[in-house]
N, C-alpha and C positions, 0 to 999 in steps of 0.2 A: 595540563594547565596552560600550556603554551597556547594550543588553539584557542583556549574562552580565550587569556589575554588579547592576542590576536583580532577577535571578533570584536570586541570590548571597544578595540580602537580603531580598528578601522573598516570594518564593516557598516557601522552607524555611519562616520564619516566625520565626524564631532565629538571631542572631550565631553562626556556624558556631567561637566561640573562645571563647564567655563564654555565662554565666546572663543571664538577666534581668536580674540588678541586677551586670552587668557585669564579675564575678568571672570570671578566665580559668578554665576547667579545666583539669587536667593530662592531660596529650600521653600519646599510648601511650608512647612512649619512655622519655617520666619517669616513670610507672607501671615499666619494669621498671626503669629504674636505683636506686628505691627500693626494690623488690624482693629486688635482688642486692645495695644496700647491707646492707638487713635480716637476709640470708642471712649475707652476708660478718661482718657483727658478733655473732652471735652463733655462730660459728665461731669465730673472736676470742675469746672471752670465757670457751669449752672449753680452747682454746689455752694459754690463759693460767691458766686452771686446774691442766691439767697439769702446764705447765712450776714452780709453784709448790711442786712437791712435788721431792722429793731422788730424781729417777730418773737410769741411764743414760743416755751420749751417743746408746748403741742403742735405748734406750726412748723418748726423745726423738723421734728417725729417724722411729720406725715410728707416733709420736702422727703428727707432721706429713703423714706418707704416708696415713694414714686417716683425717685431716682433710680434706685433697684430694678425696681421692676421693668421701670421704661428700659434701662441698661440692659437687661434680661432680656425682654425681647427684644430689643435691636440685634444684640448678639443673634439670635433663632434667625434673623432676619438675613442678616450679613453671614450664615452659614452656607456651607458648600450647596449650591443647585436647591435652596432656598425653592427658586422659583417655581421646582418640581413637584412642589408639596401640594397635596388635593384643597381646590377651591375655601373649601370650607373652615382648614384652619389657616389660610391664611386670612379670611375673610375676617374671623374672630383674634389676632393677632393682629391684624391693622386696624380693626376695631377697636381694642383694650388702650391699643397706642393710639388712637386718633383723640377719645377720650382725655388720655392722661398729657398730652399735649396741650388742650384747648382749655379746659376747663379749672386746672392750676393757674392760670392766667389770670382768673378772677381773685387768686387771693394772693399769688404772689407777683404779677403783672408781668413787666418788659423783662425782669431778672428769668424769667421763666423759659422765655422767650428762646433761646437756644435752642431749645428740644424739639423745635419747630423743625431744625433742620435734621433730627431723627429719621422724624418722620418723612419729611422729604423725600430721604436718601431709600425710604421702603418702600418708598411709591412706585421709584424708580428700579429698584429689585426683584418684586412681585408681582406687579400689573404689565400688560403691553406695552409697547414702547409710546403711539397715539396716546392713551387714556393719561399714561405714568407722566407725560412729558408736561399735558396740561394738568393735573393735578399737583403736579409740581410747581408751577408757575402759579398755581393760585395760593397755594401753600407759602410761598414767599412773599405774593402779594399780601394777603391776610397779617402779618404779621407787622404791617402797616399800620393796625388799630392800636395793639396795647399800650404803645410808649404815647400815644395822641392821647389813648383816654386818661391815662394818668398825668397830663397834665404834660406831659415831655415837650420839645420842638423836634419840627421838620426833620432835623438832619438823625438824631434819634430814632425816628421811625426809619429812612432809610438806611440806617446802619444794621438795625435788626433784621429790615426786610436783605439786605447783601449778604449778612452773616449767615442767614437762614439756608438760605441760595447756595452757599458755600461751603456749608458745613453738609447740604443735600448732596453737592457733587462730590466731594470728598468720602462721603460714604458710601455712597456709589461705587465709584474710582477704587478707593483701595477693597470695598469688597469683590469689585470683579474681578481684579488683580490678582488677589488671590485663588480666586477660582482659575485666571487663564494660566497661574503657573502651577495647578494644581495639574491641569487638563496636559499640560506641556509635558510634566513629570509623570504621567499614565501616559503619556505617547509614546515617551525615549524608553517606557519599560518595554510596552508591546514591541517595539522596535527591534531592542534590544531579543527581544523573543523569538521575533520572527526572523531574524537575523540568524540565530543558536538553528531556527528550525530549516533554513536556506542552505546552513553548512551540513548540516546532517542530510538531505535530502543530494546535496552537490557529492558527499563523499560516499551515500550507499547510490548516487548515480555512476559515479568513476570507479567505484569498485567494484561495479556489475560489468561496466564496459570492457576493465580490464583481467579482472581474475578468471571473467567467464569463460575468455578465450583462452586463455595458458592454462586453466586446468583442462580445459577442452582439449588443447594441442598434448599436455602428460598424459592426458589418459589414453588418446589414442595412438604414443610413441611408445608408452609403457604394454599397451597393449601388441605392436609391431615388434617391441624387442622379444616379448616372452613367446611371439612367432618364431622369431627369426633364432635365437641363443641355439637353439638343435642343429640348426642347418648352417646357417651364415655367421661366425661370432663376430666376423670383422666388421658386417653391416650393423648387428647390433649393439656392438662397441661405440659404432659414431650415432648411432639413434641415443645411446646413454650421454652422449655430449652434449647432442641438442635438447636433451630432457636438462641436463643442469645447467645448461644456457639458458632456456626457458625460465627455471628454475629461480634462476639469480636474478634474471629480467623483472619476472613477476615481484621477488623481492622490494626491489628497485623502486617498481612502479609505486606499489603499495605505500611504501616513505615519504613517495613525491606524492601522492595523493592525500595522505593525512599532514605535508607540510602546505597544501597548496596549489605547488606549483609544480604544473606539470606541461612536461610537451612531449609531443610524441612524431617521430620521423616517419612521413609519410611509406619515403620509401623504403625503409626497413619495415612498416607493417607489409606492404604489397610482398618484397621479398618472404617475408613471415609467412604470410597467407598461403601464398606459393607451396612451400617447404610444407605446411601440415595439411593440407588437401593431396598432396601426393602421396603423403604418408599415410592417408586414409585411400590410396587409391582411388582418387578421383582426378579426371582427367581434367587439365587446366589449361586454358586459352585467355591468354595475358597481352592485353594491348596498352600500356599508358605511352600517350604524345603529350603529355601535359608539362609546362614550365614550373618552375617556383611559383608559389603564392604564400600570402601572408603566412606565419607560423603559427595563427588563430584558427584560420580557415584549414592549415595543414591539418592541425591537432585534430579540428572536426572527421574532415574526410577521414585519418588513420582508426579514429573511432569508430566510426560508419562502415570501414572496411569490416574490422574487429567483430563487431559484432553479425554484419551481414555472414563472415566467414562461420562464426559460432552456431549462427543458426541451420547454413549448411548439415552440419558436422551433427547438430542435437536432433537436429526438428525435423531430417529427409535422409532419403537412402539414396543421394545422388553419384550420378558417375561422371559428370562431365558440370564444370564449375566454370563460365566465361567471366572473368576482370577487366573492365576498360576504366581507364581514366584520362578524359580528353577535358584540351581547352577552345571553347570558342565564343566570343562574342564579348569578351570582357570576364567570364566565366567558368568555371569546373565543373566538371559532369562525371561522377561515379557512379559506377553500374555494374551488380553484382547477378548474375543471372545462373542458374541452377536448375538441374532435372531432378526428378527422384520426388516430387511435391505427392504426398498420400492423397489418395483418393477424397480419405472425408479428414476434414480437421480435426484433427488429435484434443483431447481436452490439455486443460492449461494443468500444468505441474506444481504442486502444492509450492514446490519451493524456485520457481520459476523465478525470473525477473521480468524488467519490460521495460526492456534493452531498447525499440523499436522507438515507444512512446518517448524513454529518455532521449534517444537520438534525435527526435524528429522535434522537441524544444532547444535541443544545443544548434540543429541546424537556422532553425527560425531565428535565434538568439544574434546571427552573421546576415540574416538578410536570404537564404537559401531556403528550398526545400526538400523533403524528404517523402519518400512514395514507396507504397510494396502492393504488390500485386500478382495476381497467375496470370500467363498471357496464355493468347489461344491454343501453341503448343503443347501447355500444362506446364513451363516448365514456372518459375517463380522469380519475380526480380525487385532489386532492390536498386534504385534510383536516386542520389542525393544530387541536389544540384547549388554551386554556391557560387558567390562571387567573389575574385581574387582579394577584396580588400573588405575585409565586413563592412557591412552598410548601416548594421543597430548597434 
């Protein structure tokens, strides 16, 4: 639990509920509920327009009925990616609505006159943004006639044509609203996702780097001591030392890699390395002239050792192991060189890792790089090169 928590908070990088200065945002949910309030009141507001004026109990009826419905589709309208919907029903949806806009107007005039800005608001929803922007603008123009034919003044018609205009971009506005904190809230999940699949990928990378090499180093000191117990107990006495020094190491590691945080001492791997390549009887030629560097850049190289060493030890039957690690130029240079390289390449082992691959994005990851190759001797090398202070 500790690690999701962990992930949770700071891998994203951001309180997955609030801003910076700790302000909640609001929930897709609540985006649409003000949405459908927004729709629903100014539905309201035609409603009660109509009703204001001295009509039939059947004029009445049929406002109510074409309140619904217009309501009805706007909502279809003002739903999520709306826009994605195939030509043809939105074509008969801004259809039904283009109708029930315009032609209520003949019996119930300027009160009607609101729903103007429904339709607006769909123009601007479902069409391009070119076609949507000018159908919008004529849509508020038009709405210039009703209150003139009815006998109204001037400022009347421009009150409906502004309301129109208004009530357009407000529908608009809060429906895309909705949508961009819909889109926001599928972001920070994927995120969230790819984040869970970052640490899983980082921790079965650090625990190929590191268990591969100490089970590598037990098996072949466990294998030395069940040499040695007949002939030498005293050598295989301190060979069982260095098996449970290993032992408690590997422990060690493994905690700091499932909490995180791990560092590893350059030069205690190279002395490591040392210790189990002679232990496999392999002859060892060890040069490091290299200074301190960052404890980033260490971590890398001790890794790159590790595993160069491992593959020794798995993947050849060499007898002679060269280590150098030099500084020049602003830079570190490790280089692990090996004989014993088989003839034809070995197939890959069902339960293999790829130690190589991992290494060679942790070196990239500081600005360095990573190389393996047979050179013309045959024998096989492994080359990281970085620079003292990571550069990415």
């Amino acid at each position: 639990m500790g690690l999701r928590k962990r992930l949770a908070d700071a891998s994203i990088g951001a309180p997955p509920t609030g801003t910076r200065s700790g302000l909640a945002l609001p929930g897709p949910r609540l985006a649409r509920v003000i949405l459908r309030v927004a729709l629903l009141s100014y539905t309201s507001i035609t409603a009660l327009n109509v009703f204001s004026t001295n009509l039939s109990s059947t004029g009445r009826a049929g406002a109510v009925a074409g309140l619904v419905v217009v309501f009805l589709i706007q909502l279809r309208h003002s739903s999520l990616w709306a826009a994605r919907r195939p030509p043809l029903d939105k074509a008969l949806t801004l259809g039904t609505q283009l109708l029930l806009t315009y032609l209520p107007l003949f019996v119930y005039h300027a009160q009607w006159g609101a729903l103007g800005g429904f339709f607006a608001g769909s123009l601007l929803l479902l069409l391009p943004p070119r076609p949507a922007w000018t159908l919008f603008a004529a849509t508020g123009l038009s709405m210039f006639l009703p209150p003139l034919l009815a006998g109204q003044g001037i400022v009347d018609s421009i009150y409906l044509c502004q309301s129109t205009l208004l009530t357009g971009l407000v529908v608009y506005a809060l429906s895309r609203l909705s949508e961009v904190i819909q889109e926001l809230a599928d972001a920070h999940g994927e995120l969230a996702r790819l984040a869970v699949v970052r640490e899983r990928l980082r921790f079965a990378r650090d625990l190929h780097d590191l268990l591969g090499f100490s089970l590598s180093a037990i098996t072949l000191k466990s294998e030395l001591v069940h040499r040695l117990i007949p002939t030498h107990p005293e050598l295989a006495t301190q060979e069982v030392t260095d098996i449970l020094s290993i032992s408690r190491q590997s422990l060690a590691d493994v905690r700091q890699v499932a909490s995180g945080f791990r560092d590893m001492s350059l030069d205690q791997e190279v002395t490591s390395a040392e210790s189990v390549l002679r232990a496999a009887d392999v002859e060892v030629r060890l040069r490091v002239v290299a200074g301190p560097a960052d404890h980033q850049v260490e971590n890398v190289l001790a890794a790159v050792l590790r595993e160069a060493v491992t593959n020794v030890l798995r993947h050849s039957k060499a007898s002679r192991c060269a280590i150098e690690l030099t500084a020049e130029h602003g830079g570190m240079t490790l280089t692990v060189v090996n004989d014993g390289v088989p003839d034809e390449p070995t197939a890959p082992s069902p339960h293999g890792g790829s130690g190589l691959g991992n290494l060679a994005l942790r070196v990239s990851e500081i600005g360095g790089t990573l190389s393996s190759r047979v050179l013309a001797d045959g024998t096989f090398e492994v080359r990281a090169v970085t620079p003292r202070q990571p550069t990415r």
